[in-house]
C-alpha positions in Angstrom: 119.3 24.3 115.7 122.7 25.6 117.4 124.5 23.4 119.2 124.7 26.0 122.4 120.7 25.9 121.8 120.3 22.0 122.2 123.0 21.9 125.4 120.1 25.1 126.6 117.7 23.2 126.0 118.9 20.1 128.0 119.5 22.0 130.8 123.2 21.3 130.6 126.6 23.1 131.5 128.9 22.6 129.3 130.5 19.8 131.8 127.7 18.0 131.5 127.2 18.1 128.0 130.8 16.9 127.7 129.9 14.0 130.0 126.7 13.7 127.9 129.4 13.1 124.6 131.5 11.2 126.7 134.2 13.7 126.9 136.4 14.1 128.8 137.1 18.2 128.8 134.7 20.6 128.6 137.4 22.6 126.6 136.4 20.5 123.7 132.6 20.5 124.2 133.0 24.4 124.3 135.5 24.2 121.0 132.4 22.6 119.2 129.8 24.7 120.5 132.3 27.4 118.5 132.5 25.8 115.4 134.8 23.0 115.6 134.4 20.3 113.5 133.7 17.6 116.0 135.0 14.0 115.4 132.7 11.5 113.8 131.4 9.9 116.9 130.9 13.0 118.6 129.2 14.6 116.2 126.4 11.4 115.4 126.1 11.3 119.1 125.5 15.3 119.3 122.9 13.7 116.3 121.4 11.4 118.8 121.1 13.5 121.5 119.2 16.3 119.4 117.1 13.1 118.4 117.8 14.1 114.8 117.4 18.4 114.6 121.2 19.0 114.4 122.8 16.4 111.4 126.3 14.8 112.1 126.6 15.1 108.5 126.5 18.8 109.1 129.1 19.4 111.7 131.4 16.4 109.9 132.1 16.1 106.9 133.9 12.1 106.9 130.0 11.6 108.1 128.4 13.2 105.0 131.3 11.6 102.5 130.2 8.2 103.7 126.4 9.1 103.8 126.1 10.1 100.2 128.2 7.6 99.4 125.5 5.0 100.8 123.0 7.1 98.9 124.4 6.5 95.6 125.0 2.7 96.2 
């Protein structure tokens, strides 16, 4: 799933989906939605709010380092 797909889905501009991040510009939430890397708490909440479809560790990779690094612990 796109990220532009799950803000669709919502039913969200892309103000509110920056509120729904807790944002505070929709410049950003639009820069993501492009392909910026997001930081790590945007991007696990982007997780939460696509209860799971779209994977932090995809769109961050600090998020992925310090999952596989739990993984092999």
């Amino acid at each position: 799933m796109k990220i532009s797909e799950l803000r669709s889905e919502l039913g969200l501009t892309l103000e509110g989906f920056a509120t729904a991040l807790g944002l505070k510009s929709k410049g950003y939430a639009f820069d993501i939605e492009k392909g910026a890397v997001p930081s790590v708490k945007v991007a696990l909440e982007i997780e939460r709010l696509s209860e799971g479809r779209i994977n932090a560790a995809d769109l961050n990779p600090d998020v992925a380092r310090v999952r596989d690094a739990g993984a092999a612990a």
